[in-house]
MIDREN-958331 format. One record per residue (C-alpha): residue in one letter; residue number from 1; x, y, z. Coordinates in Angstrom, 1 decimal. Layout:
<residu = a&num = NUM&u = X&v = Y&w = Z>
...
This chain:
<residu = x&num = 1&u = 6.5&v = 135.2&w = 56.4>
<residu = x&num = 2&u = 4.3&v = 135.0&w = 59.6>
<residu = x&num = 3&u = 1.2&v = 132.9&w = 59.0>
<residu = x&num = 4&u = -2.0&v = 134.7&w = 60.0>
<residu = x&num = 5&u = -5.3&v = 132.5&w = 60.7>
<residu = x&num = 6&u = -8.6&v = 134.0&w = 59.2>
<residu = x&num = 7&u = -12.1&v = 132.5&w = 58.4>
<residu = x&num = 8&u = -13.0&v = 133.3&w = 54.8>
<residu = x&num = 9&u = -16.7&v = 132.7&w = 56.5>
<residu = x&num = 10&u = -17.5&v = 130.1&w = 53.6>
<residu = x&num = 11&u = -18.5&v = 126.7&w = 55.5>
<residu = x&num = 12&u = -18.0&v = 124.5&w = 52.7>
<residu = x&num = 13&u = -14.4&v = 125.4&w = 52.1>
<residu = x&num = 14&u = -11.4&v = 124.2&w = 53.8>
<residu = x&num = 15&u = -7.9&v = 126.0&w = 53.3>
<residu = x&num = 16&u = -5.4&v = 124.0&w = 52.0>
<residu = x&num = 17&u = -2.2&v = 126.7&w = 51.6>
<residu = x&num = 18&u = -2.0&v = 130.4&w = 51.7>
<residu = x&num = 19&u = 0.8&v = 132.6&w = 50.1>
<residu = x&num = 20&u = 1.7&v = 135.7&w = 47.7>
<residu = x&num = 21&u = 2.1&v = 136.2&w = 44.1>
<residu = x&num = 22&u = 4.2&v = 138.4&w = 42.0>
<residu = x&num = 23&u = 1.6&v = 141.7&w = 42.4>
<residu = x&num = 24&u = 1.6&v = 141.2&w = 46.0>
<residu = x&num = 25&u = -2.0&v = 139.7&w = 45.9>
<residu = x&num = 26&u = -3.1&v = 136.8&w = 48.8>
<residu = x&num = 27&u = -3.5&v = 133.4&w = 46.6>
<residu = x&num = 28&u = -5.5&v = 130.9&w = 48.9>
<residu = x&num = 29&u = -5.8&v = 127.1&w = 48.0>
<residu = x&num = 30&u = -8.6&v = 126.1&w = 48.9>
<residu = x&num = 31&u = -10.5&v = 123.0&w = 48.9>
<residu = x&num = 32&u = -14.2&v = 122.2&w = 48.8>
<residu = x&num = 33&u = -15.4&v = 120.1&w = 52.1>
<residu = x&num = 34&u = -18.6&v = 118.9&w = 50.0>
<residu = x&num = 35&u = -19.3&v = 115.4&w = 49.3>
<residu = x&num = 36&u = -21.2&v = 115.6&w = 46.2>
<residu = x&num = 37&u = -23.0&v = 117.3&w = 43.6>
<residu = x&num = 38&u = -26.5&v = 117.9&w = 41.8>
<residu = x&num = 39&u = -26.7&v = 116.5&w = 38.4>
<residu = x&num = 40&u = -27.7&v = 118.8&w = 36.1>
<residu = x&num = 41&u = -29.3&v = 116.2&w = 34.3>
<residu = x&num = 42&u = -32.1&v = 114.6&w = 36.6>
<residu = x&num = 43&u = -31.7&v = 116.8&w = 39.5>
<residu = x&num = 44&u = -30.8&v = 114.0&w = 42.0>
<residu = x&num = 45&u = -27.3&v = 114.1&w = 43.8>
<residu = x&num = 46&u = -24.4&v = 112.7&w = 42.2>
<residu = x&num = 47&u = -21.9&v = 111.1&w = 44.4>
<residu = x&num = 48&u = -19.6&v = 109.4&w = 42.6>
<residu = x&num = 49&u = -15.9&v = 111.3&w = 42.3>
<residu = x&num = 50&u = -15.2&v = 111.3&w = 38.7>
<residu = x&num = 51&u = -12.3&v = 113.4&w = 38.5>
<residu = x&num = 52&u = -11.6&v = 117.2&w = 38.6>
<residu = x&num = 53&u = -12.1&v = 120.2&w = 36.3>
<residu = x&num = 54&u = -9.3&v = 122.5&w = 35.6>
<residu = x&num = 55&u = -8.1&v = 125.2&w = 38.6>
<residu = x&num = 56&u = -9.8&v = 128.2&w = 39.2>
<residu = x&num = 57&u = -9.1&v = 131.4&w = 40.1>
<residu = x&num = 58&u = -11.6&v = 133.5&w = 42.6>
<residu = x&num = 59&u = -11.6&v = 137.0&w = 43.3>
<residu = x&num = 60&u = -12.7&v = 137.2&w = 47.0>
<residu = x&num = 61&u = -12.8&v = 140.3&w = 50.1>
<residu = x&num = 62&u = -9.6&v = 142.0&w = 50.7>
<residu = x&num = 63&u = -7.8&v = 141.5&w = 53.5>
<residu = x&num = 64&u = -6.3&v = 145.1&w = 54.2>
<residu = x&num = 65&u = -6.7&v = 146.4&w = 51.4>
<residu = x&num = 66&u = -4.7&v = 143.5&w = 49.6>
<residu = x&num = 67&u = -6.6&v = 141.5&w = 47.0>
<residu = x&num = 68&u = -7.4&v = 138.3&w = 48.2>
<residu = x&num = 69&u = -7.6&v = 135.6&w = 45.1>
<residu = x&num = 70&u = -9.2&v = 131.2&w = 46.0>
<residu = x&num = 71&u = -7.8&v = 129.1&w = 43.6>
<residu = x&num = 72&u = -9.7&v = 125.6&w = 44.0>
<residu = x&num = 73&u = -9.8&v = 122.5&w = 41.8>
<residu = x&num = 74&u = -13.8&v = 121.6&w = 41.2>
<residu = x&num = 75&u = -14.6&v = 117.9&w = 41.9>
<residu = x&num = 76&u = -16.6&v = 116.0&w = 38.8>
<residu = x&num = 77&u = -19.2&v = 114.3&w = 39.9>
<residu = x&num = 78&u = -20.6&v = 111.1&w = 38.1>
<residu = x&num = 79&u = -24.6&v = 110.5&w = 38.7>
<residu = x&num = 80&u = -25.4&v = 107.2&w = 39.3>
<residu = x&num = 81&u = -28.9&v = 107.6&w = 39.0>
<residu = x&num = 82&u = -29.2&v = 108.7&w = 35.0>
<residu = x&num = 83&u = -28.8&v = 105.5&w = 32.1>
<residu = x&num = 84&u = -26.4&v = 107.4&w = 30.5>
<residu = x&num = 85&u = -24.0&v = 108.4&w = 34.0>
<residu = x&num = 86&u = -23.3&v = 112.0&w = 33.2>
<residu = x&num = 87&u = -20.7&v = 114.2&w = 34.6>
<residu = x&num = 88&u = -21.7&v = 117.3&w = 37.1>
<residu = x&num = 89&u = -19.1&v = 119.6&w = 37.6>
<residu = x&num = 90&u = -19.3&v = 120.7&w = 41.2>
<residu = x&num = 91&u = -21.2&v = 123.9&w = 42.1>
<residu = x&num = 92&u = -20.5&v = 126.3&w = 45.0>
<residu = x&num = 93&u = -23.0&v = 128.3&w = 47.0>
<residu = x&num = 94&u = -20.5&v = 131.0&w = 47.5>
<residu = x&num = 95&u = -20.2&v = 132.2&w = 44.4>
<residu = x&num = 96&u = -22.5&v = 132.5&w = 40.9>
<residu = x&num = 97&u = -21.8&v = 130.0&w = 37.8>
<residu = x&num = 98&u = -18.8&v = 130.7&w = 35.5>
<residu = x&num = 99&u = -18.1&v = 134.0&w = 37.7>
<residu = x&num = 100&u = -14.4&v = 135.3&w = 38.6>
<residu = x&num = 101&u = -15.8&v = 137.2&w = 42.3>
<residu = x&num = 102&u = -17.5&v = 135.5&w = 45.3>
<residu = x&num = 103&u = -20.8&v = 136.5&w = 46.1>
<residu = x&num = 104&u = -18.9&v = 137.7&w = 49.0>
<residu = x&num = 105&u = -17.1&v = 140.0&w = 46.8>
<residu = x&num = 106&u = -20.4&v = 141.1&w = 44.7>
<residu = x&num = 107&u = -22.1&v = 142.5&w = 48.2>
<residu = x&num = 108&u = -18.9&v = 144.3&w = 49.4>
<residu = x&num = 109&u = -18.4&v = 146.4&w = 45.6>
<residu = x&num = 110&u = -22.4&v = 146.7&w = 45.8>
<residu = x&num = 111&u = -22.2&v = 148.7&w = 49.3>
<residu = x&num = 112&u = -19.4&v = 150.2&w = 48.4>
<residu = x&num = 113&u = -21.5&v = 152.0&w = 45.3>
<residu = x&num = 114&u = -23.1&v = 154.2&w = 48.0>
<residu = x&num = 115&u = -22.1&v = 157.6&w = 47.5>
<residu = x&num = 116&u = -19.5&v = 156.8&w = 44.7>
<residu = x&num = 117&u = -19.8&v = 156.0&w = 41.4>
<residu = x&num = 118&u = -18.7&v = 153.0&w = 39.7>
<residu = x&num = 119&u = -15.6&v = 153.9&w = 38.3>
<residu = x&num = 120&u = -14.6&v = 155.0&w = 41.7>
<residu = x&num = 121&u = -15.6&v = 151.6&w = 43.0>
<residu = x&num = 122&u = -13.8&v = 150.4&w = 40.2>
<residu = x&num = 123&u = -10.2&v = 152.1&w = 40.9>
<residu = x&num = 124&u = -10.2&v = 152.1&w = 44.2>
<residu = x&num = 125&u = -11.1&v = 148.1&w = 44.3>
<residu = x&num = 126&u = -8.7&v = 147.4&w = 41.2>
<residu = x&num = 127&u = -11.9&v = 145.3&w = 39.4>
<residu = x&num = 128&u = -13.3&v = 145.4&w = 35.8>
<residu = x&num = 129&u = -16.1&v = 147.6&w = 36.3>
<residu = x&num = 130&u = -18.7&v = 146.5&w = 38.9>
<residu = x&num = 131&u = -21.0&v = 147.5&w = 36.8>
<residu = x&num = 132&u = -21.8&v = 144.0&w = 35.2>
<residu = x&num = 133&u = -22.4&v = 142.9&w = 38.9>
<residu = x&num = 134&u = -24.9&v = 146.0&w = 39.5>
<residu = x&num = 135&u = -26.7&v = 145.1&w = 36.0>
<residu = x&num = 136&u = -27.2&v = 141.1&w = 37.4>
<residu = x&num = 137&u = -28.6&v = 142.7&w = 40.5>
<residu = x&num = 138&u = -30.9&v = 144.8&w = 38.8>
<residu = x&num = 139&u = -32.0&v = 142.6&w = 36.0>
<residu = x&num = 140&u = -33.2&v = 140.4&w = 38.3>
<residu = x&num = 141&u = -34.9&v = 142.7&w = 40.6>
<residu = x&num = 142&u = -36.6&v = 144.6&w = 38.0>
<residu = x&num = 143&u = -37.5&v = 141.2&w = 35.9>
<residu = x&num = 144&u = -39.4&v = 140.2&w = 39.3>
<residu = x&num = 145&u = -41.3&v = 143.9&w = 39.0>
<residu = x&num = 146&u = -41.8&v = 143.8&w = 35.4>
<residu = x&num = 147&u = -43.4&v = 140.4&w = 35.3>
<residu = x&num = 148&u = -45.9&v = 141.4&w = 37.7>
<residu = x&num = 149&u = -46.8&v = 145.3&w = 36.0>
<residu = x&num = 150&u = -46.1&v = 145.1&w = 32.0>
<residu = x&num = 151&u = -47.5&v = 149.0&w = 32.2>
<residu = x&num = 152&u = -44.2&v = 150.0&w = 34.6>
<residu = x&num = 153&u = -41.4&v = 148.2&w = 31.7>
<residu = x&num = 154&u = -42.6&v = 150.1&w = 29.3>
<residu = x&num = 155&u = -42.4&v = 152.8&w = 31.2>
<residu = x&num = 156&u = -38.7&v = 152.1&w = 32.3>
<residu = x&num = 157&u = -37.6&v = 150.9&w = 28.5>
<residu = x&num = 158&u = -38.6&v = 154.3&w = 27.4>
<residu = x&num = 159&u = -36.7&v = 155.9&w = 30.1>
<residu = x&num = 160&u = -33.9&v = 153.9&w = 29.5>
<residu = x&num = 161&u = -33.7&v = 155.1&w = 26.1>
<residu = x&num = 162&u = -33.6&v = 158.6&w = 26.9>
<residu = x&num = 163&u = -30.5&v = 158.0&w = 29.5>
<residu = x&num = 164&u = -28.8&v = 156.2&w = 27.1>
């Protein structure tokens, strides 16, 4: 197989090996060019390696039309600053907490919602509904609004029950 050289466009990540799987899918090994961490303790960075965290598996853009998956191994970080030295598991900017898609990914399905419903997304991108993505989105947007004009949620809560 011919190696073909592409940015992913995600600064902090350096790839380590590319290849195929089984369903034809692009795996890429990545590995993250960051030095340390935030505790999630006291806030302060942690710096210490302590470790790694099991593999992960990242749904990122497609590269013509194939699925493109990152698989990187998060550091653990020790904090040196807190009595008790807790472990931070590293966190990326490119993608949310605990989720399987880059954010990458989330603003590609989200334009791709114009003029198509989400199940078409859906098919056509071969992803669990995008609709969980859409409800983040929206939550927070509409959190921001409601917090600001109590009058307009309850406005939206009862038209929320109609719809649904």
């Amino acid at each position: 197989m011919t190696q073909i050289m592409l940015s992913l466009d995600i600064e902090s990540l350096e790839i380590i090996s590319q290849g195929i799987d089984n369903q034809g899918n692009i795996i890429l090994e990545v590995r993250s060019k960051k030095s340390h961490s935030t505790c999630h303790k006291c806030g302060k960075p942690a710096t210490k390696r302590h470790g790694t965290a099991p593999k992960v598996k990242i749904r990122h853009l497609p590269i013509l039309d194939t699925p493109v998956y990152l698989v990187i191994e998060p550091i653990r970080y020790q904090c040196e600053h807190c009595d008790d030295h807790p472990t931070t598991t590293e966190q990326y900017d490119w993608c949310d907490r605990r989720s399987t898609i880059t954010k990458g990914l989330e603003k590609y399905l989200m334009r791709s919602l114009i003029h198509s419903t989400v199940q078409d997304v859906s098919r056509k991108e071969g992803v669990g509904a995008p609709s969980s993505c859409l409800d983040k989105k929206l939550e927070k947007r509409l959190s921001s609004i409601f917090r600001h004009n109590s009058g307009l949620k309850k406005q939206y809560h009862q038209m929320s029950q109609k719809l649904f």
